[in-house]
Phi, psi and omega in degrees: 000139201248117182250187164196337162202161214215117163270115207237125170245118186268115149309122195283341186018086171066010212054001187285340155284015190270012214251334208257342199275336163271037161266310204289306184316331176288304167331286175326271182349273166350298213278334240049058199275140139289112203249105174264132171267124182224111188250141204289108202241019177195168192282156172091352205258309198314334164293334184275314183279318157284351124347279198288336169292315181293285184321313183273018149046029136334123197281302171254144174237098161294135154285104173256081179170215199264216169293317177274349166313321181302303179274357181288337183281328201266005170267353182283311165280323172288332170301340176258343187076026189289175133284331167009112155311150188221125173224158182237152170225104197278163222195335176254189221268297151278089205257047197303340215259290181299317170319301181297333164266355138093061188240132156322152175300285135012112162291324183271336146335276167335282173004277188306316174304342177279318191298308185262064178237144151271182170231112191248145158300094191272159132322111173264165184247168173212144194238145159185167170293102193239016152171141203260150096288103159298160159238186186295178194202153178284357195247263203234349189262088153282167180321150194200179141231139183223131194244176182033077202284168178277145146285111190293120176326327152319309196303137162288084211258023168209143183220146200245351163279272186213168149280127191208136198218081144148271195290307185315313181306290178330310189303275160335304164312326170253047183267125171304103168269007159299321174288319188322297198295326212249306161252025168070214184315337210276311206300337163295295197288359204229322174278342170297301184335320211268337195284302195321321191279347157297349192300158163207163176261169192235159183319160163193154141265170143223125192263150129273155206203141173267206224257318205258037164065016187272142194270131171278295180213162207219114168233170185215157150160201183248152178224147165300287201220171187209131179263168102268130210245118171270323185253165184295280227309120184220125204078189150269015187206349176275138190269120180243339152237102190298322202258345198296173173219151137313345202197037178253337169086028183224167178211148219252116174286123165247138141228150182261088191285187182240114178236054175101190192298298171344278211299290196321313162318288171270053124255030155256321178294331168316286158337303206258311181265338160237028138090013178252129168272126170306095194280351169295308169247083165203140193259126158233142159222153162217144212172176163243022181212134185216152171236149177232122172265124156239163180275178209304326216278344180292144199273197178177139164233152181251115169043058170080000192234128157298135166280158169245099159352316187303321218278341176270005205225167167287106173010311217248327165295301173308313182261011166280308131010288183261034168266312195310148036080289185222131190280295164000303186275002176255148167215138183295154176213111162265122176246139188223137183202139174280142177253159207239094173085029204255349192250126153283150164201147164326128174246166148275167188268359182268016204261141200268015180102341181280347163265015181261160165252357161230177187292177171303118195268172204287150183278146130250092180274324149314333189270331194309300184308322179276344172274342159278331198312327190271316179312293192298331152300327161306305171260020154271353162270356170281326179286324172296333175296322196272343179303152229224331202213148127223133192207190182270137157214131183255140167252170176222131223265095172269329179182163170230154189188148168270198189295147169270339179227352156262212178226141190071010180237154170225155189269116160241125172247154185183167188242161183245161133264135172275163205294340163236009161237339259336057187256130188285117177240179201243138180232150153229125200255175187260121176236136183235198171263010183254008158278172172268110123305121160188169186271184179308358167274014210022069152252151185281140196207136198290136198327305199337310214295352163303323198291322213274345205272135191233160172304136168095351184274172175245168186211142162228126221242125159234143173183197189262134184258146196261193184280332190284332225076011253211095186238138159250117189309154136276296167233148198229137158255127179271172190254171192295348195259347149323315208272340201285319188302273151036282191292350180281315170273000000 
């Protein structure tokens, strides 16, 4: 995918992704990227900051963290009404989103994978609050509804994994994030232990609703939990919408009902140790507007971040809301409606696809790259201006990808030691047709055989390296069995 300026908004989680950012930025560089850094330095601020990344007309804006970094970003783009590219680099306790799509774990991975990426349109679900129900009271608040609350520009109000509403939700709200950071998912599972035996299920409505808000279909009854799902995938291995797409324009309702004592045992055990749903008693629907009633007190997440209720309602709403005696007896009315297409977002270019219902269609990343070509020249000679060495360097191979914007050209990210600390850093060079390619024998060898370079092989390179980190080869030596496989074909 062919770029020119690139926002990466980073979650600092403690600072420990500050180690990895200039290996991505060298990557980035390399392709010819312009790379602006932005780091998160209080809750609320990365939608404000990819907003303004959008606004300030970044072709891509990265999320460098878990799933909800993922979603602060891309409501920060629809919230400006960009075009914006939306790619994630995962970096947090969850990355369910990057799993599915298949971008390495591995930060320069990922990288590399974004640089030999497309861009397709997804779908989005959108939430929002469409009427407060009070109950009656000893004071001054009779029963009421207040429909159409102002949406504060914070709030997250699309979400591109699932919505999750009542056990699950809980569960989350209370996770230690010092146990997050530290011991990942198990930091869940240690909050289900502590949480669970307090649990009870609860009330629900359900509309399915047509084009003109008229209810299609209708269930009541009590739930554990309840998903709204735009992809099947919820974690990393429970399937919960089997039918969902990315790109079908609809969104998948599950419930996890309450059927007595037994049953209510085993699909909660279901749930919590295999990762599973009880399809006898569990309810889907699917469609795209959906109205749901719960009560105030029940928790909700949007893609993994809990929401807060205040933030959907109006001033004057809330604090009537907490006048009530029990939050339990007021109910919420959540309106859900799939937006069709509203996201660009990043693929690697290996991804089968599987969350679409039709395939990926063919890139032209070559014709992009020839069209590109005079630009990215320009800054690779500003960046060669800026070199700091010319020296030898043997690498070791973290990954390869070509160019995005020439033709005949590759990206090699990989790490050196240097010759006086011997600490290791990560460059990524450039190799072309003005490069020397030849094997450990200097006999010569055709540009391809770059293509052929696996994590772990070593190379050695000369050229001039920038301040970025960044070497454009004169020459690279492969190793013999690079060179050898290269002449075998």
């Amino acid at each position: 995918m062919h770029s020119k300026n690139v926002c990466l908004v980073v979650d600092l989680r403690t600072g420990e992704h500050l180690v990895n950012i200039p290996g991505i930025v060298a990557v980035f560089m390399a392709a010819g990227w312009k790379t602006q850094v932005s780091l998160k330095e209080y809750g609320g601020e990365t939608q404000k900051m990819a907003q303004k990344a959008a606004r300030d007309g970044y072709d891509i804006v990265l999320g460098y963290g878990g799933d909800g970094t993922l979603s602060a970003v891309f409501n920060g783009i629809v919230n400006a009404d960009s075009k914006s590219v939306v790619a994630d680099l995962p970096g947090g306790t969850y990355n369910v989103w990057a799993g599915a799509i298949g971008v390495p774990t591995d930060p320069i991975k990922a990288a590399l994978a974004i640089v030999d990426s497309v861009a397709r349109k997804v779908d989005l679900g959108h939430i929002e609050v469409a009427g407060l129900t009070l109950p009656g009271t000893t004071g001054s608040l009779p029963a009421k509804t207040q429909k159409n609350p102002k949406i504060s520009s914070k709030t997250r109000q699309h979400f591109l994994l699932h919505v999750g509403i009542g056990l699950e939700a809980t569960m989350m709200a209370h996770i230690s994030k010092p146990l997050k950071y530290r011991f990942g998912p198990l930091a869940f599972d240690l909050s289900m232990v502590k949480t669970l035996p307090q649990q009870r299920p609860f009330p629900i409505e359900v509309k399915q609703l047509d084009d003109a808000g008229n209810a299609e279909k209708y269930w009541q009854g009590e739930v554990w939990e309840l998903f709204v799902s735009k992809v099947p995938l919820f974690g990393e291995s429970m399937n919960i919408a089997p039918e969902a797409r990315i790109d079908d324009g609809l969104l998948s309702v599950c419930l996890v009902t309450a059927n007595g004592p037994l049953k209510t045992v085993e699909q909660v055990l279901s749930l919590v140790t295999q990762k599973k749903l009880d399809e006898k008693t569990t309810q889907f629907f699917r469609g795209q507007h959906f109205s749901i009633q719960v009560p105030a007190s029940i928790d909700v997440h949007v893609d993994g971040s809990i929401i807060k209720l205040e933030d959907f309602l109006r001033t004057s709403e809330y604090e009537a809301l907490q006048q009530v005696p029990d939050t339990g007896l007021a109910k919420v009315n959540y309106r859900f409606d799939a937006e069709p297409k509203v996201l660009r977002m990043a693929f690697p270019r290996t991804y089968d696809g599987a969350l679409f219902t039709n395939p990926a269609p063919e890139g032209n990343a070559q014709q992009e790259g020839s069209k590109q070509k005079s630009a990215n020249e320009q800054h690779c000679k500003k960046d060669k201006a800026q070199a700091t060495q010319t020296t030898s360097y043997e690498v070791t191979v973290i990954g390869c990808v070509p160019s995005p914007k020439e033709p005949d050209t590759y990206i090699v990210a990989g790490t050196y030691e240097k010759q006086i600390s011997d600490e290791k850093e990560v460059i990524a060079v450039r190799i072309n047709q003005q490069t020397r390619l030849s094997g450990n024998d200097n006999t010569p060898l055709a540009l391809t055989a770059v293509a052929a370079l696996g994590e772990g092989e070593k190379i050695v390179v000369e050229g001039e390296k920038s301040k970025r980190n960044v070497i454009h080869a004169r020459s690279v030596s492969l190793s013999a069995k690079i060179a050898q496989e290269a002449r075998s074909h």
